[in-house]
PDB file with one MODEL, atoms N, CA, C and O in Angstrom:
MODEL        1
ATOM      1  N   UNK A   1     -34.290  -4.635  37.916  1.00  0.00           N
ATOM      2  CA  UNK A   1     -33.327  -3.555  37.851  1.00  0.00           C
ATOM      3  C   UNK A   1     -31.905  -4.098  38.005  1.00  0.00           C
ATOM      4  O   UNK A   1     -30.847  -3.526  37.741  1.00  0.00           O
ATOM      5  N   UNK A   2     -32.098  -5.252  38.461  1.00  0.00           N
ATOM      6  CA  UNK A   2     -30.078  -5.784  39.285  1.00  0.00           C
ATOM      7  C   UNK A   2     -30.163  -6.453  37.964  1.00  0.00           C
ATOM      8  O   UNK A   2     -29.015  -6.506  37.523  1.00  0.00           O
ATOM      9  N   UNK A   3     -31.041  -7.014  37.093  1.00  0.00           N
ATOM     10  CA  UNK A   3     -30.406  -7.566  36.205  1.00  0.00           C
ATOM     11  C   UNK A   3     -30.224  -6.671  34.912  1.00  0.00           C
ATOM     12  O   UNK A   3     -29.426  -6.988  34.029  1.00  0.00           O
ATOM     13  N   UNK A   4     -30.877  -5.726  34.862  1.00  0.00           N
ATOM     14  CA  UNK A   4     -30.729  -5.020  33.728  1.00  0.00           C
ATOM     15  C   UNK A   4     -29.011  -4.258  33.928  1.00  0.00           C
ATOM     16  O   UNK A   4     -28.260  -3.977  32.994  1.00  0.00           O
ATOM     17  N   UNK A   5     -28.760  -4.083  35.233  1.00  0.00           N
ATOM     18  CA  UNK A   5     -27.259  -3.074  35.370  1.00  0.00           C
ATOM     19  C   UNK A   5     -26.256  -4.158  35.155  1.00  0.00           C
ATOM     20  O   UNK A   5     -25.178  -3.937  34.603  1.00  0.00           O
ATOM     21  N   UNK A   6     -26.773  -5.829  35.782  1.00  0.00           N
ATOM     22  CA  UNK A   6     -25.696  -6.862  35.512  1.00  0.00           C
ATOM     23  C   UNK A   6     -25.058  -6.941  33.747  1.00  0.00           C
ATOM     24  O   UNK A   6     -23.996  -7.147  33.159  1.00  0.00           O
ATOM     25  N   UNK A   7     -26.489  -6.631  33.442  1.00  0.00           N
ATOM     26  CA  UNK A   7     -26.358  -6.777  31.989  1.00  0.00           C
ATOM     27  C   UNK A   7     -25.429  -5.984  31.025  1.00  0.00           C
ATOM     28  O   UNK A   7     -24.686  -6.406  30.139  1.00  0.00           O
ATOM     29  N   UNK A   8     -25.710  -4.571  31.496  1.00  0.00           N
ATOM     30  CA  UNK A   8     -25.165  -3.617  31.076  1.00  0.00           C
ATOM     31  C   UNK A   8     -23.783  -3.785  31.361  1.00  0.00           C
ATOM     32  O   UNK A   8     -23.026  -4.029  30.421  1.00  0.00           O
ATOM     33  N   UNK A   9     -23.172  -3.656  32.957  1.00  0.00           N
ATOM     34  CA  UNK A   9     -21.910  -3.636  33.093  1.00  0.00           C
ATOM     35  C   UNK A   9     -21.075  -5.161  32.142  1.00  0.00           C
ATOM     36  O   UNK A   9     -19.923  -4.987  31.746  1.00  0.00           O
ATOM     37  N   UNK A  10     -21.706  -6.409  31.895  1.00  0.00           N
ATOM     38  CA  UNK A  10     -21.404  -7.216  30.908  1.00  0.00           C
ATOM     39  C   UNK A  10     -20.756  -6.767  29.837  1.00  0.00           C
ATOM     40  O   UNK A  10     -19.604  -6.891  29.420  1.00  0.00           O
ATOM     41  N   UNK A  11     -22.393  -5.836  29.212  1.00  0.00           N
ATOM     42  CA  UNK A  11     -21.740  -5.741  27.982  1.00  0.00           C
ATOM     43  C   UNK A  11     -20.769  -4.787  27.699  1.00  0.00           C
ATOM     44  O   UNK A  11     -20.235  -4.779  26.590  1.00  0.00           O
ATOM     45  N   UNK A  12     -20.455  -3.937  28.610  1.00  0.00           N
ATOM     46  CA  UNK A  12     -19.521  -2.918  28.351  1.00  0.00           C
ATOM     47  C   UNK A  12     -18.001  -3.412  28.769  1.00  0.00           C
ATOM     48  O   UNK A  12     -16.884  -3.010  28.443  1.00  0.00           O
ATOM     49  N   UNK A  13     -18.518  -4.584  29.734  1.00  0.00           N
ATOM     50  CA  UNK A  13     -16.945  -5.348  29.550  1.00  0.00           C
ATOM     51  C   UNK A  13     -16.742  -6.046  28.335  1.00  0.00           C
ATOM     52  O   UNK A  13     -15.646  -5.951  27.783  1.00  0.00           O
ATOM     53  N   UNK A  14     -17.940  -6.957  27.678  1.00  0.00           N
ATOM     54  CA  UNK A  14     -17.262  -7.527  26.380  1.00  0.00           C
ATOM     55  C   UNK A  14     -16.773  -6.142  25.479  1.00  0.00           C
ATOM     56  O   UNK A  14     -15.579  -5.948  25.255  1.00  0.00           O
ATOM     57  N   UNK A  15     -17.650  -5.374  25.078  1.00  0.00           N
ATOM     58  CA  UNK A  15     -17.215  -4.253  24.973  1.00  0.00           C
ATOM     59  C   UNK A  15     -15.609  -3.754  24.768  1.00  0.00           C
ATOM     60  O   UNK A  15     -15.029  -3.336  23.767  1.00  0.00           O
ATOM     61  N   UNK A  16     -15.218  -3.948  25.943  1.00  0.00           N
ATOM     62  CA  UNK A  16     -13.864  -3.138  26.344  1.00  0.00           C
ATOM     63  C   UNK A  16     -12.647  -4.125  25.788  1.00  0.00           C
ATOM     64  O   UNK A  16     -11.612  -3.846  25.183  1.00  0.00           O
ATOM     65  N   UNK A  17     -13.079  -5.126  26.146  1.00  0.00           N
ATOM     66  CA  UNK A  17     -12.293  -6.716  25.560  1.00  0.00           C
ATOM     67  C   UNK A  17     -12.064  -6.301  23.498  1.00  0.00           C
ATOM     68  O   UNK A  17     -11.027  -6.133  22.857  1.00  0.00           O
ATOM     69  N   UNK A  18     -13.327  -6.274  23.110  1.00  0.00           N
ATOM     70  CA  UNK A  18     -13.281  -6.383  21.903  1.00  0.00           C
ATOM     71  C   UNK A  18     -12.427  -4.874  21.621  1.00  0.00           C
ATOM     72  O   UNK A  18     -11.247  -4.942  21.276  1.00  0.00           O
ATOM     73  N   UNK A  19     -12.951  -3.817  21.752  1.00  0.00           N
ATOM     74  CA  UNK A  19     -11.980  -2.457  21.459  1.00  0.00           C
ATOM     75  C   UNK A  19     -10.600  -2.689  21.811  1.00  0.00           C
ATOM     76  O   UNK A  19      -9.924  -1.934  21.112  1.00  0.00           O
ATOM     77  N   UNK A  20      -9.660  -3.575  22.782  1.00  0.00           N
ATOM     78  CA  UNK A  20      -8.271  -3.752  23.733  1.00  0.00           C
ATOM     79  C   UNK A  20      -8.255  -4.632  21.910  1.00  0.00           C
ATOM     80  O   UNK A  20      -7.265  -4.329  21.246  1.00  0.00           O
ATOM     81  N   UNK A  21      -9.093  -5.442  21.341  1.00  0.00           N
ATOM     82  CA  UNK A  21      -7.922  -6.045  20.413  1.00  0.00           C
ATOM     83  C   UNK A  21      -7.925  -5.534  19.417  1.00  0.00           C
ATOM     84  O   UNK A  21      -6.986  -5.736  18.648  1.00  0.00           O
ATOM     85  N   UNK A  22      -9.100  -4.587  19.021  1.00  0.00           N
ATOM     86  CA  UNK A  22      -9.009  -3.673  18.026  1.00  0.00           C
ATOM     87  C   UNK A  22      -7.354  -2.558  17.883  1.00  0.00           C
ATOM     88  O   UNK A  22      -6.469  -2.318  17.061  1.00  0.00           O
ATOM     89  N   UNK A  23      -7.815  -2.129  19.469  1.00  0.00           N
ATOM     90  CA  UNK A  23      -6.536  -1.480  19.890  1.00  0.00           C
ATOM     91  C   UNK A  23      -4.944  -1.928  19.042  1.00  0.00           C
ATOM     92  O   UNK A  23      -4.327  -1.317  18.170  1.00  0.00           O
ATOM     93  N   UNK A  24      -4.669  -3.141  19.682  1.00  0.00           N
ATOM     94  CA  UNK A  24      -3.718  -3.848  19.642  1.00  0.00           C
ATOM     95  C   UNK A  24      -3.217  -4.545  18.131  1.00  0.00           C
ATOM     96  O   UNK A  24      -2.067  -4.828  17.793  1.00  0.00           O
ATOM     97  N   UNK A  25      -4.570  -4.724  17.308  1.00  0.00           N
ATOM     98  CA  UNK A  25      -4.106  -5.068  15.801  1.00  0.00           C
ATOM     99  C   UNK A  25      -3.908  -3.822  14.902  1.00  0.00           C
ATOM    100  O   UNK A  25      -3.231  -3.952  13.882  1.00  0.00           O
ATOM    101  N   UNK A  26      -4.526  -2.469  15.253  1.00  0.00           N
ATOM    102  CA  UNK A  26      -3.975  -1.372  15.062  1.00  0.00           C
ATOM    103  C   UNK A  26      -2.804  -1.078  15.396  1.00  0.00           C
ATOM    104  O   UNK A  26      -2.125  -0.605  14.484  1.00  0.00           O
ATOM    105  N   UNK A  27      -2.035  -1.251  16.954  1.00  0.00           N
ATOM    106  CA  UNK A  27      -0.887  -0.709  16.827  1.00  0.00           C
ATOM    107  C   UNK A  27       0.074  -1.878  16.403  1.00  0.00           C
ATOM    108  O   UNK A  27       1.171  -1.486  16.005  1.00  0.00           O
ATOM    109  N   UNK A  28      -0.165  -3.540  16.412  1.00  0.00           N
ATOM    110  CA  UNK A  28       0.527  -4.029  15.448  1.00  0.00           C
ATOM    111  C   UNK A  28       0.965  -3.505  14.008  1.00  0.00           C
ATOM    112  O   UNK A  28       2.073  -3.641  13.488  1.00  0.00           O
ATOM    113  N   UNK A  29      -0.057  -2.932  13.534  1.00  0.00           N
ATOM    114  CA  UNK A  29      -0.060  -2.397  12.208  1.00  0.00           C
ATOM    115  C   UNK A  29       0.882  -1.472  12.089  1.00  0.00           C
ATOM    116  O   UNK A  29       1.714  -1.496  11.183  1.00  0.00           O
ATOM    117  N   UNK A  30       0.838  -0.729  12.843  1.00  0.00           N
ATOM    118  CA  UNK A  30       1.301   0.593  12.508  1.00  0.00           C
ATOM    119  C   UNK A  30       3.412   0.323  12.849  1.00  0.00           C
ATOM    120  O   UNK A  30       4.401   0.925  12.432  1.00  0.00           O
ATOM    121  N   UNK A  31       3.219  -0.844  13.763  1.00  0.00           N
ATOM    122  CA  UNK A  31       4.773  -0.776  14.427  1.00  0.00           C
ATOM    123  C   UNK A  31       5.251  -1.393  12.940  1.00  0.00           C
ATOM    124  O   UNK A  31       6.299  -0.988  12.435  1.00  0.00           O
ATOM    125  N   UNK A  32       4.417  -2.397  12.270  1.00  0.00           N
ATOM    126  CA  UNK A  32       4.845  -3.044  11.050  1.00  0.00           C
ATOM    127  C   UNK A  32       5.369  -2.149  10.160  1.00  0.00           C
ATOM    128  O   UNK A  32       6.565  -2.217   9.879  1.00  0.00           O
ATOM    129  N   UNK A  33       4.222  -0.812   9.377  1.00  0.00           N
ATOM    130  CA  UNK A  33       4.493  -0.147   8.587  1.00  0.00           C
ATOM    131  C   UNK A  33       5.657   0.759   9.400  1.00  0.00           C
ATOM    132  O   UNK A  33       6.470   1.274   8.632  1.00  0.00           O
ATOM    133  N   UNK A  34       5.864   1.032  10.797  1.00  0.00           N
ATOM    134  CA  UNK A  34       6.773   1.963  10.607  1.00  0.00           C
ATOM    135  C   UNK A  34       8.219   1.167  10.739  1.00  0.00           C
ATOM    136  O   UNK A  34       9.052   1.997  10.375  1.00  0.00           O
ATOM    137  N   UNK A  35       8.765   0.186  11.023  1.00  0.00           N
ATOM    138  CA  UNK A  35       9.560  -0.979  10.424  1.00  0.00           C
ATOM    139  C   UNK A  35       9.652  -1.052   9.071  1.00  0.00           C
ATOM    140  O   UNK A  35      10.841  -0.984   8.757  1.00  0.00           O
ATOM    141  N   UNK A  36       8.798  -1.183   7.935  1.00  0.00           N
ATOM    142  CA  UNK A  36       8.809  -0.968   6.592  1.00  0.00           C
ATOM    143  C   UNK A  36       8.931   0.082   6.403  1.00  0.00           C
ATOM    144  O   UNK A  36       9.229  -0.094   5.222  1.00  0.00           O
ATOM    145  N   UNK A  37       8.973   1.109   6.508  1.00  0.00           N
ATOM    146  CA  UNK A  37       9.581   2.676   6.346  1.00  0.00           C
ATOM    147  C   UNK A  37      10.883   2.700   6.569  1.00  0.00           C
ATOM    148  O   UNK A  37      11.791   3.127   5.855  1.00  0.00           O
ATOM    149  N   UNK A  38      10.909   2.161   7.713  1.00  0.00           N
ATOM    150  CA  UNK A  38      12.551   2.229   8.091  1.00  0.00           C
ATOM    151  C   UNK A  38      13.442   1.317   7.119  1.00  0.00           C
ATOM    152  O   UNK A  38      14.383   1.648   6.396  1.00  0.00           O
ATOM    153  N   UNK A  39      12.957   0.294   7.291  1.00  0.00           N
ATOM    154  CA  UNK A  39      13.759  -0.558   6.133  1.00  0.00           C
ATOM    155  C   UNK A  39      13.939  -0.496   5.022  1.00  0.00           C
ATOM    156  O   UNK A  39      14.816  -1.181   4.496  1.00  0.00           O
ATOM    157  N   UNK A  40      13.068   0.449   4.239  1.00  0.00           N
ATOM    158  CA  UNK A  40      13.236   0.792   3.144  1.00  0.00           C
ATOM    159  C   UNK A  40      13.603   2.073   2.760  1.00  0.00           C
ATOM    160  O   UNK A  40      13.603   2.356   1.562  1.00  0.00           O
ATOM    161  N   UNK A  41      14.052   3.245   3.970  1.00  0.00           N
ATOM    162  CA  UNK A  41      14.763   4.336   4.071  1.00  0.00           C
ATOM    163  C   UNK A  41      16.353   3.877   4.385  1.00  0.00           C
ATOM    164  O   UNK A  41      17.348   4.592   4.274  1.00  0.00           O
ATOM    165  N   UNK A  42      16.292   2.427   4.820  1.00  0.00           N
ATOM    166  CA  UNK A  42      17.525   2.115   5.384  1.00  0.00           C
ATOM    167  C   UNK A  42      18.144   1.439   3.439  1.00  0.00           C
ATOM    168  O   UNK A  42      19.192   1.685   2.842  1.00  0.00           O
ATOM    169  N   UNK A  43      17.194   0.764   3.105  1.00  0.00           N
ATOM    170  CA  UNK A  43      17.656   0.133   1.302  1.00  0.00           C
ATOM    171  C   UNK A  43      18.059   1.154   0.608  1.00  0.00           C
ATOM    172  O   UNK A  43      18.942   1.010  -0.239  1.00  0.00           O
ATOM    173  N   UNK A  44      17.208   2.913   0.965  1.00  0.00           N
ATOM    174  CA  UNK A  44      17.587   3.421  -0.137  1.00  0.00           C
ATOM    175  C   UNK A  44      19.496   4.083  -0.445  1.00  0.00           C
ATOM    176  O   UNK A  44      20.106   4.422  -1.459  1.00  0.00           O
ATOM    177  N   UNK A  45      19.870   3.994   1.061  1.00  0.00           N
ATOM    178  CA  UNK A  45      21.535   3.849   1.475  1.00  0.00           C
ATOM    179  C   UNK A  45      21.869   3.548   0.662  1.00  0.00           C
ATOM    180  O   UNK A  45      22.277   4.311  -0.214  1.00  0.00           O
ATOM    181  N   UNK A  46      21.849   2.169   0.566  1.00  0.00           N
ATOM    182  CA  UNK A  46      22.622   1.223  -0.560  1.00  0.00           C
ATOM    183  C   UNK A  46      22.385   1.534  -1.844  1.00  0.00           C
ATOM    184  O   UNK A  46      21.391   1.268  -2.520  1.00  0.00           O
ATOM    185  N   UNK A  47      23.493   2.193  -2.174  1.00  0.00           N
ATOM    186  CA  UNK A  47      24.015   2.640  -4.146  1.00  0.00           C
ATOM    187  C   UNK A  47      23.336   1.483  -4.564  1.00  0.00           C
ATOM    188  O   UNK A  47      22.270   1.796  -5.095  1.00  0.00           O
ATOM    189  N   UNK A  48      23.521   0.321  -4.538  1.00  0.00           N
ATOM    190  CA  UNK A  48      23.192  -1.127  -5.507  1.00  0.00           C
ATOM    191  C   UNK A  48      21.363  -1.391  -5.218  1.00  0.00           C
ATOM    192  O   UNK A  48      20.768  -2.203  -5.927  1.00  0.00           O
ATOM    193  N   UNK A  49      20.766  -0.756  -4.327  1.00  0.00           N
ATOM    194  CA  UNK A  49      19.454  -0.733  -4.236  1.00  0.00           C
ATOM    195  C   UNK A  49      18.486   0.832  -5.017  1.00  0.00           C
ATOM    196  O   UNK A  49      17.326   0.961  -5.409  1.00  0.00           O
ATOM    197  N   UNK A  50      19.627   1.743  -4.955  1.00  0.00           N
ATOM    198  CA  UNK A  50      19.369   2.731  -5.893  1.00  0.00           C
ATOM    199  C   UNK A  50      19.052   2.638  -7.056  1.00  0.00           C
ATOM    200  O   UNK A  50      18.008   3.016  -7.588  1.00  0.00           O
ATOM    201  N   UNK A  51      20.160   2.004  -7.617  1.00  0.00           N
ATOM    202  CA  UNK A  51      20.512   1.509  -9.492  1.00  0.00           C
ATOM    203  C   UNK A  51      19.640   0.848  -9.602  1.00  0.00           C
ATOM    204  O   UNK A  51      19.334   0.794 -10.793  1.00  0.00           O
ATOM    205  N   UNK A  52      18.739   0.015  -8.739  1.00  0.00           N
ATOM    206  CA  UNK A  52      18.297  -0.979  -8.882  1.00  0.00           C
ATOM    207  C   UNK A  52      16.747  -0.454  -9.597  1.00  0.00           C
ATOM    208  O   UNK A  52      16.073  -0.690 -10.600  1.00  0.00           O
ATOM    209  N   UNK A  53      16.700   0.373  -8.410  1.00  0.00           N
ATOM    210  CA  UNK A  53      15.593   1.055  -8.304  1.00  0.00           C
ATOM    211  C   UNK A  53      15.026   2.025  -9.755  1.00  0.00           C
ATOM    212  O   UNK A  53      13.935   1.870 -10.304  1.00  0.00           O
ATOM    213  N   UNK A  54      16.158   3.083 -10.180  1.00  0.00           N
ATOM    214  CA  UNK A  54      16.213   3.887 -11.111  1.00  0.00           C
ATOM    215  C   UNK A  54      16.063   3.037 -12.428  1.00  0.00           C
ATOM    216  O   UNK A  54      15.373   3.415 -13.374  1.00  0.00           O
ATOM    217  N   UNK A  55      16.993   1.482 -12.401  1.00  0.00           N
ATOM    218  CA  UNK A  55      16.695   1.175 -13.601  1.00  0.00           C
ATOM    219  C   UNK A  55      15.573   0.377 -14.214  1.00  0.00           C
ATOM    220  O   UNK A  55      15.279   0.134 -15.385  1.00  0.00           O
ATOM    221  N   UNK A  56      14.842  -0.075 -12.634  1.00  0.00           N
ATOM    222  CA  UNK A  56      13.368  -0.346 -13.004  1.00  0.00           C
ATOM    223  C   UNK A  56      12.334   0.750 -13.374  1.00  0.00           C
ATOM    224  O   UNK A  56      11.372   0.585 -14.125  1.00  0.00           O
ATOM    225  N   UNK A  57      12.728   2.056 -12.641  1.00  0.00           N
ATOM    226  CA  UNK A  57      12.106   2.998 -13.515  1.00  0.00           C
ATOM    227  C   UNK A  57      11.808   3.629 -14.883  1.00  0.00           C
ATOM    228  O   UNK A  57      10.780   4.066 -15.399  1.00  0.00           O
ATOM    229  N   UNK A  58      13.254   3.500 -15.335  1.00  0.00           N
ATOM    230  CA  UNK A  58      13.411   3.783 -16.735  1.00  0.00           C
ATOM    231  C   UNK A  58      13.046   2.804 -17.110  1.00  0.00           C
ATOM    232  O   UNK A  58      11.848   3.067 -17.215  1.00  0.00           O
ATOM    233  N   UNK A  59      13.172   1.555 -17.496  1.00  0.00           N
ATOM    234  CA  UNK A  59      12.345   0.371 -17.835  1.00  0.00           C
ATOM    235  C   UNK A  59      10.846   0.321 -17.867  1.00  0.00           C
ATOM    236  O   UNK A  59      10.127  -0.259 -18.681  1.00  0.00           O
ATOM    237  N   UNK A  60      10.506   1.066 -16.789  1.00  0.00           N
ATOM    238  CA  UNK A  60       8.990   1.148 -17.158  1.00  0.00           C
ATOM    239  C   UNK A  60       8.877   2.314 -17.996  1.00  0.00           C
ATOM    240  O   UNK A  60       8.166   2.201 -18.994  1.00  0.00           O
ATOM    241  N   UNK A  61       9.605   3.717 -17.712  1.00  0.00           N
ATOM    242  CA  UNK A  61       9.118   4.555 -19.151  1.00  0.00           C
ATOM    243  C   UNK A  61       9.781   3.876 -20.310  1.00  0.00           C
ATOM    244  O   UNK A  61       9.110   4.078 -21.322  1.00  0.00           O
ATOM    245  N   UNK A  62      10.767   3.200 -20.532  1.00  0.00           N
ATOM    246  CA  UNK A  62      10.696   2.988 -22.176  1.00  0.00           C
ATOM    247  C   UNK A  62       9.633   2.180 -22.628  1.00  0.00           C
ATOM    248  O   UNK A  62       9.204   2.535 -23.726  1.00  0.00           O
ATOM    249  N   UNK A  63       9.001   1.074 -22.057  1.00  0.00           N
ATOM    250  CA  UNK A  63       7.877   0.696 -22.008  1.00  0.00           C
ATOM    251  C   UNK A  63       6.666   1.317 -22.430  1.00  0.00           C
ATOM    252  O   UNK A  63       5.869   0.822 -23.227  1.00  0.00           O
ATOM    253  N   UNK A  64       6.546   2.562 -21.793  1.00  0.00           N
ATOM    254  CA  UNK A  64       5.346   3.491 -21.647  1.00  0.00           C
ATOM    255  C   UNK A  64       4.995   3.885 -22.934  1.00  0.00           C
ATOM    256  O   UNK A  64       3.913   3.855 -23.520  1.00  0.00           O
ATOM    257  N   UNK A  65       6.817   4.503 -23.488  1.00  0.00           N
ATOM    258  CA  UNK A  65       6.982   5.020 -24.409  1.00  0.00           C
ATOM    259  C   UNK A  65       6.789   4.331 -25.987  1.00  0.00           C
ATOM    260  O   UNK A  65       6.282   4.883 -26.964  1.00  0.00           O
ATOM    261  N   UNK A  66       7.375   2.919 -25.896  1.00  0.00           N
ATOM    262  CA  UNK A  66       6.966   2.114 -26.781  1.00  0.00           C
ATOM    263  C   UNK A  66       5.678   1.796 -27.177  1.00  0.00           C
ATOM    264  O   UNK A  66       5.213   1.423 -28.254  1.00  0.00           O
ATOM    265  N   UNK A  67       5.140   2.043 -25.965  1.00  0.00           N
ATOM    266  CA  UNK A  67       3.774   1.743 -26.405  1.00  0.00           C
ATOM    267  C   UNK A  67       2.994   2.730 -26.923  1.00  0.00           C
ATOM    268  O   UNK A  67       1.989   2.469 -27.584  1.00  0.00           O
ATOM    269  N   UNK A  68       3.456   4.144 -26.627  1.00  0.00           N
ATOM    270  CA  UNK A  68       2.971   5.323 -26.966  1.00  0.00           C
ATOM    271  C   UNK A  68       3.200   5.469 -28.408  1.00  0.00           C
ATOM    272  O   UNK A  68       2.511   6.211 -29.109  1.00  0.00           O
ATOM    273  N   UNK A  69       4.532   4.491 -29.008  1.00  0.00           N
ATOM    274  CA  UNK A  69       4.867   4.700 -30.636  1.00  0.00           C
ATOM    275  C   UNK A  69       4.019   3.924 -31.268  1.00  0.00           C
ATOM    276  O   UNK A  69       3.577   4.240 -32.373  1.00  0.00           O
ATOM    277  N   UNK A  70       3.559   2.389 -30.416  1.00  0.00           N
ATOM    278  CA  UNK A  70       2.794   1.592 -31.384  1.00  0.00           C
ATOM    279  C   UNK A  70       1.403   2.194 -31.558  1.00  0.00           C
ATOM    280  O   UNK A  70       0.608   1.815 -32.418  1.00  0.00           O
ATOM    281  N   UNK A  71       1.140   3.312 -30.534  1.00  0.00           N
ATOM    282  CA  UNK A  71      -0.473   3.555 -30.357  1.00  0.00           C
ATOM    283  C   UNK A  71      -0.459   4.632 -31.819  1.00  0.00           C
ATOM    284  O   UNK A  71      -1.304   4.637 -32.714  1.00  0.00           O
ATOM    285  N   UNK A  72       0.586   5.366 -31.726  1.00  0.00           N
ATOM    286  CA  UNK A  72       0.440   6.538 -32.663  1.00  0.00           C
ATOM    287  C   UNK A  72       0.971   5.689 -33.948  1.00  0.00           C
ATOM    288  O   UNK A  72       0.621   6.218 -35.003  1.00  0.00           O
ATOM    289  N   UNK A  73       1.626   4.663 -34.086  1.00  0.00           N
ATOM    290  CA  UNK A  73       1.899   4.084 -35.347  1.00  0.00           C
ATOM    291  C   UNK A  73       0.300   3.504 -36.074  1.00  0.00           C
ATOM    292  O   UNK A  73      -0.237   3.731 -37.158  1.00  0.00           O
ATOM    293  N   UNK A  74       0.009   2.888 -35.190  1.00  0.00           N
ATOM    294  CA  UNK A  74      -1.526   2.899 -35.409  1.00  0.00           C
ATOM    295  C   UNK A  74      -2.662   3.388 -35.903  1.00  0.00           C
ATOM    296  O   UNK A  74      -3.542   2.952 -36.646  1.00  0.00           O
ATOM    297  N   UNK A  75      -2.412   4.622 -35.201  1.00  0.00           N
ATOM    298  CA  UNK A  75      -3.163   5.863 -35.541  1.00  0.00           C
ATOM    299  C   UNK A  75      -2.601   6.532 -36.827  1.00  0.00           C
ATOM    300  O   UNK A  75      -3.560   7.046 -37.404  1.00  0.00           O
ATOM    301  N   UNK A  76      -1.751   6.688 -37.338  1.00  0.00           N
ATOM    302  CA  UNK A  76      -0.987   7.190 -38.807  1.00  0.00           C
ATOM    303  C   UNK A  76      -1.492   5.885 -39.841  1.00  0.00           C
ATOM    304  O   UNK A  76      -1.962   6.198 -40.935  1.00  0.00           O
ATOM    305  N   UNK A  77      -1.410   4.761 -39.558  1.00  0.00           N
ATOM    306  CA  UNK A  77      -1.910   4.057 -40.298  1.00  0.00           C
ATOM    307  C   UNK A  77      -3.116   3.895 -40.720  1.00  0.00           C
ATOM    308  O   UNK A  77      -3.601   3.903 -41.851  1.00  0.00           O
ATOM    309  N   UNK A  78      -3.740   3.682 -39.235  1.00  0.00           N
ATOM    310  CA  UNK A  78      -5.652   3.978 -39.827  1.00  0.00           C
ATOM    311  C   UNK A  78      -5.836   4.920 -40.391  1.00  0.00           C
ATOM    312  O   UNK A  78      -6.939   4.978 -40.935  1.00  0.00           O
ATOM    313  N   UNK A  79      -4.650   6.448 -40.613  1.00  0.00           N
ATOM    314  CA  UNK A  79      -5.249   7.589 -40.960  1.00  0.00           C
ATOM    315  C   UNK A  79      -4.581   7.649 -42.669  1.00  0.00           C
ATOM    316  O   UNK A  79      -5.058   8.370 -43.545  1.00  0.00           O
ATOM    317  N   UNK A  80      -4.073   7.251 -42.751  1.00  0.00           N
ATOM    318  CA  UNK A  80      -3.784   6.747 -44.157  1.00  0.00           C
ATOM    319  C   UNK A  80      -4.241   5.691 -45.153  1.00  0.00           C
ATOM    320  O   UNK A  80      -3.825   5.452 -46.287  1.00  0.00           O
ATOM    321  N   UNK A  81      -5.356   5.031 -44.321  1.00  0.00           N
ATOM    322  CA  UNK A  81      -6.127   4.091 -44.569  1.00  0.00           C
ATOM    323  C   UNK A  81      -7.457   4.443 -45.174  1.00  0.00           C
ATOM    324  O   UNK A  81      -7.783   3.784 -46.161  1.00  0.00           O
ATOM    325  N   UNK A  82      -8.254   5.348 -44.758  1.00  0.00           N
ATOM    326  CA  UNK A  82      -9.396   6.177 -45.095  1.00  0.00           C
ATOM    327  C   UNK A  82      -9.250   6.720 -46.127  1.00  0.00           C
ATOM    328  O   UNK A  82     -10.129   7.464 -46.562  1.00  0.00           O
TER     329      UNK A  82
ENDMDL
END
């Protein structure tokens, strides 16, 4: 019986050990992402991180869009092809 409770109270200390670093790489995590929130609520301030921002956007729709002409150029062609 003394060794079965030795046992027990053991494992509920390794136990407690392993959950404390679970704990702790969770709230690492979270102090990280909320640092990256901030820092990147703090970039969006900056006009020159804005422009930056907007004109990688539009860059990806003309992109989108180009590709949307070659798909349908495509498609008019195969359909004039038949």
């Amino acid at each position: 019986m003394a060794n079965f409770l030795k046992k027990a109270f053991q494992d509920m200390k390794e136990s407690t050990k392993a959950q404390h670093e679970v704990d702790k790489a969770n709230f690492a995590a979270a102090k990280a992402e909320s640092k990256a929130q901030w820092e990147e609520a703090k970039a969006m301030g900056n006009p020159e991180t804005m422009k930056k921002i907007q004109q990688e956007k539009r860059d990806e729709q003309i992109r989108e869009a180009n590709t949307r002409i070659a798909d349908a150029q495509k498609r008019i062609d195969d359909a004039k092809n038949k």
